[in-house]
Structures are given as structure tokens and as C-alpha cells.
C-alpha positions in Angstrom: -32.6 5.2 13.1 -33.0 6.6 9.6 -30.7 7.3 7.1 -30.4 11.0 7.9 -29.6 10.0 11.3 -26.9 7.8 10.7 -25.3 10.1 8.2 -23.7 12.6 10.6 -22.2 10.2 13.0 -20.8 8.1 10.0 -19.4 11.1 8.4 -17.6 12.1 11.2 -16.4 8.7 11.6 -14.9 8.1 8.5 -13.3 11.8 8.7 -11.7 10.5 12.3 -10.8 7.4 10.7 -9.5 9.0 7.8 -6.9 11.4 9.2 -5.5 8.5 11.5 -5.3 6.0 8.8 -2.4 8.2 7.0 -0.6 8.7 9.8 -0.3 5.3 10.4 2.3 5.3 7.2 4.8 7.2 9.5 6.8 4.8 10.9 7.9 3.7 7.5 8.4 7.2 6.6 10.5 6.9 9.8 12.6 4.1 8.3 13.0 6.2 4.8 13.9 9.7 6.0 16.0 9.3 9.4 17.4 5.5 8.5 17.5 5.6 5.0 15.7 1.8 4.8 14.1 1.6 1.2 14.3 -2.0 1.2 11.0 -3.9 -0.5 9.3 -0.9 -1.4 8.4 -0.9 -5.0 8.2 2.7 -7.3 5.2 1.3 -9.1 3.0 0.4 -6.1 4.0 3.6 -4.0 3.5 5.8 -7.6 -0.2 3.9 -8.3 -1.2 4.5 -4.9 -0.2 8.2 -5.0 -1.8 9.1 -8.5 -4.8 7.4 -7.1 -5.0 9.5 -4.1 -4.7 12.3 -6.1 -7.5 11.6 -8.5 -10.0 10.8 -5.3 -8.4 14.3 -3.6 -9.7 15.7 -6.8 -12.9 14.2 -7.4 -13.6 14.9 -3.7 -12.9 18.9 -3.7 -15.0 19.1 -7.2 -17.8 17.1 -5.6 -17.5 19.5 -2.7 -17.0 16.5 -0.2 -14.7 17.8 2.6 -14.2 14.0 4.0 -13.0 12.6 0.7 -10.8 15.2 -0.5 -9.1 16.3 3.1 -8.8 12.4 3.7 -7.3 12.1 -0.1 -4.8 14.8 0.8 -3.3 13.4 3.8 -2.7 10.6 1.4 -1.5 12.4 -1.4 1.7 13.6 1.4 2.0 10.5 2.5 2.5 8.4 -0.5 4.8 11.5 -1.9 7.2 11.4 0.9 7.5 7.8 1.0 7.9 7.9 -3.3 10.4 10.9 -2.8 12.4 8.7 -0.2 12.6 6.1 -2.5 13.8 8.2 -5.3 16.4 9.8 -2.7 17.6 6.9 -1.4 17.6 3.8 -3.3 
């Protein structure tokens, strides 16, 4: 197979891959929001991770790459949620 080929499939691999992979961050959002278990999370890590999604949400919607900035979005709740928790909670 080509390049071209491969492109397609891998694209909508990644996308798959890339809305799943967020959502895998719900049970601890599960633990922050309903049992109020903040415990070991650290503000910096959780704040790094969230301006970083939010730079590749950007560079993906100005780059017009639907996989990179949709993925980058999920993120971007994700991480805010589980930084807003924090803030509520600790």
C-alpha cells in the first residue's frame, strides 16, 4: 500500500482513538465530582496538560485538521473539569 492509501484508514484511526482516549479520564472525574477525592493530583501537572491541549486544539482548527483540533477539544474538557475539581475541592 501507498501512502495515500494508508492515510484514510490511519486518520480515522487516530480520530477513534482520539475521542476514546479522553474519555478514559472519567472515572477520575468520577472520584472528583460525585466523591470529592482530590488526593495526589497536582494543579501544575493538570494546568500544563490543559494549556497544552489548548494550544494543539488551536493549532489544529487554524491548520484546518479536524482530528487534531476535535481530539484537542475533548482534552481541553477533560483536563478543565478535573483542574476545576481540584480548585473546588481541595
Amino acid at each position: 500500500m501507498t501512502t495515500e492509501q494508508i492515510k484514510p484508514h490511519l486518520e480515522k484511526a487516530v480520530f477513534g482513538f482520539g475521542i476514546i482516549n479522553p474519555l478514559m479520564a472519567l472515572p477520575q472525574l468520577h472520584l472528583i465530582w460525585v466523591q470529592h477525592h482530590v488526593g495526589g493530583l497536582s494543579v501544575l501537572t493538570i494546568g500544563a496538560a490543559l494549556v497544552m491541549s489548548v494550544l494543539w486544539t488551536a493549532y489544529g482548527f487554524m491548520g484546518r485538521q479536524t482530528v487534531l483540533w476535535v481530539t484537542s477539544a475533548a482534552w481541553v474538557a477533560m483536563n478543565g473539569l478535573t483542574l476545576l475539581g481540584v480548585a473546588v475541592f481541595a
